[in-house]
C-alpha positions as CSV (number, residue, x, y, z in Angstrom):
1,X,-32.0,33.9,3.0
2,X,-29.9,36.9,2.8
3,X,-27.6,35.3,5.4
4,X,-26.3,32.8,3.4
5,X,-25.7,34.2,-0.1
6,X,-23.9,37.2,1.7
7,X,-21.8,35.0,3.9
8,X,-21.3,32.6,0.5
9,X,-19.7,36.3,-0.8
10,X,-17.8,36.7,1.9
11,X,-16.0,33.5,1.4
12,X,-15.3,34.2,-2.3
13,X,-13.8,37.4,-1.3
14,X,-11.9,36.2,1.6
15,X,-10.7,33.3,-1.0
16,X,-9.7,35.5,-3.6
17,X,-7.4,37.7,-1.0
18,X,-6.0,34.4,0.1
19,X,-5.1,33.7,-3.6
20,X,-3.5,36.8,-4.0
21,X,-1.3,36.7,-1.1
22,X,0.3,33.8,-2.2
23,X,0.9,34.7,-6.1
24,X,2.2,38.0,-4.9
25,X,4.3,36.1,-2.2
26,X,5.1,34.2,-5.7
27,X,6.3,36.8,-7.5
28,X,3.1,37.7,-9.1
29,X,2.5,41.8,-9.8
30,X,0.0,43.0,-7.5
31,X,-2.5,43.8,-10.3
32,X,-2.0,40.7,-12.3
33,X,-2.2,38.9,-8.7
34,X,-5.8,40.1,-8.1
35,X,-7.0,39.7,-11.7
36,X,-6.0,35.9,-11.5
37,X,-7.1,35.9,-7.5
38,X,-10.6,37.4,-8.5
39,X,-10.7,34.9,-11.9
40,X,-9.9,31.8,-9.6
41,X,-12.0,32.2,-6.8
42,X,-15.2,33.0,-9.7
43,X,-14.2,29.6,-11.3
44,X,-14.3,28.2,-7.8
45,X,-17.6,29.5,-7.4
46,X,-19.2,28.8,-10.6
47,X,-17.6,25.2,-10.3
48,X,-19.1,24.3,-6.7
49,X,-22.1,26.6,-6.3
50,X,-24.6,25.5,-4.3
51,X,-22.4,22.3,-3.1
52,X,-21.9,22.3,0.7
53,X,-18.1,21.5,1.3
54,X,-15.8,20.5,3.6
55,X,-12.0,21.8,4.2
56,X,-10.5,19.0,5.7
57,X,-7.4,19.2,7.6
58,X,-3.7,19.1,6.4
59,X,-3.2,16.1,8.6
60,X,-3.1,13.2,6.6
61,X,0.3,14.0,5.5
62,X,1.4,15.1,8.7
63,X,0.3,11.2,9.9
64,X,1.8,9.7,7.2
65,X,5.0,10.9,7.7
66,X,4.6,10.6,11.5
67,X,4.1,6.8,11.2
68,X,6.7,6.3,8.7
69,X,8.6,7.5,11.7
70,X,7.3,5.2,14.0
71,X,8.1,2.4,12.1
72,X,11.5,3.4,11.2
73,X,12.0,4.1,15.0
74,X,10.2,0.8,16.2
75,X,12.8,-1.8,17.6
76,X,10.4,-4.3,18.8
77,X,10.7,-3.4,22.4
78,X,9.8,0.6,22.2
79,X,6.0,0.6,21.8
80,X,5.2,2.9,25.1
81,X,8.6,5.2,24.2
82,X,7.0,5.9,20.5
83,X,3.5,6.5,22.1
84,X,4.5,8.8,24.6
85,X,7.1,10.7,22.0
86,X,4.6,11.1,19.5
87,X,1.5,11.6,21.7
88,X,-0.5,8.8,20.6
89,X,-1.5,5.5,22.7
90,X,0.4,2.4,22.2
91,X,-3.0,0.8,20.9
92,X,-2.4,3.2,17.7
93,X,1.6,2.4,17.9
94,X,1.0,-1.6,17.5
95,X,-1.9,-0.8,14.4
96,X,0.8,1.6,12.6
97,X,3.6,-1.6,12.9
98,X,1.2,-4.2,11.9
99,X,-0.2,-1.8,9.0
100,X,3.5,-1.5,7.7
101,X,3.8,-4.9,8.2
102,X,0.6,-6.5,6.6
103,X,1.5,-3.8,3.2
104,X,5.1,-5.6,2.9
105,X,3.5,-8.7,2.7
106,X,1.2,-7.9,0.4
107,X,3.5,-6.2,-1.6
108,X,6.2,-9.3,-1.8
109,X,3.2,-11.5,-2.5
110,X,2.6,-9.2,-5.3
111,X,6.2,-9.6,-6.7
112,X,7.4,-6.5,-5.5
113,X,10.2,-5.5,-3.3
114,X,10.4,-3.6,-0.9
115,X,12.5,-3.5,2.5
116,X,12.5,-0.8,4.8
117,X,9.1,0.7,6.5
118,X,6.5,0.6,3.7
119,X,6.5,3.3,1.6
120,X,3.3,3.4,0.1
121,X,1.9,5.7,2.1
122,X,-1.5,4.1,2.6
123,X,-0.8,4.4,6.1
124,X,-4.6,4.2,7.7
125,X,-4.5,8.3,8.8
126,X,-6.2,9.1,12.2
């Protein structure tokens, strides 16, 4: 299975470039840059050999800050204006409002306070 350990290789190269970019985009000297690049993506290695892994998406943030929009743009009446301005249906509009809504009433049956949209951010991300 040549195929795999060489495209395993590939990924720790690619990974270590990567690295280096940004800490010379940091500041970083070039050669300390790809001492530390090469260092990291070895530990990387060593640490999750033989693990398959996923790279998720940088979209749970993106969500959570998209429905704490929503729901500090919701006026009660606006449910098809927030869908269509944030490209989602107005099924997922009404589950955002009741999710904010359901997390401030847990959170004042808990003692705390909190007014405004929740700010938790345990948003349920799609």
């Amino acid at each position: 299975m040549a195929g795999t350990s060489d495209r395993g290789d590939d990924f720790i190269e690619e990974l270590a470039a990567h690295i280096e970019h940004q800490l010379i985009k940091d500041g970083c000297s070039p050669e300390d840059a790809r001492e530390k690049a090469v260092n990291s993506a070895e530990a990387a290695r060593r640490n999750y050999e033989g693990t398959p892994i996923y790279v998720p998406k940088m979209l749970s943030a993106k969500h959570r800050k998209r429905n704490l929009q929503i729901v500090n743009e919701f006026n009660g009446h606006n449910h098809a204006e927030l869908a269509q301005k944030y490209g989602i249906s107005m099924m997922r509009v009404y589950q955002i409002i009741k999710q904010d809504k359901e997390e401030k009433r847990r959170a004042r049956g808990s003692g705390l306070s909190m007014s405004g949209p929740s700010t938790s951010n345990s948003f349920k991300v799609d």
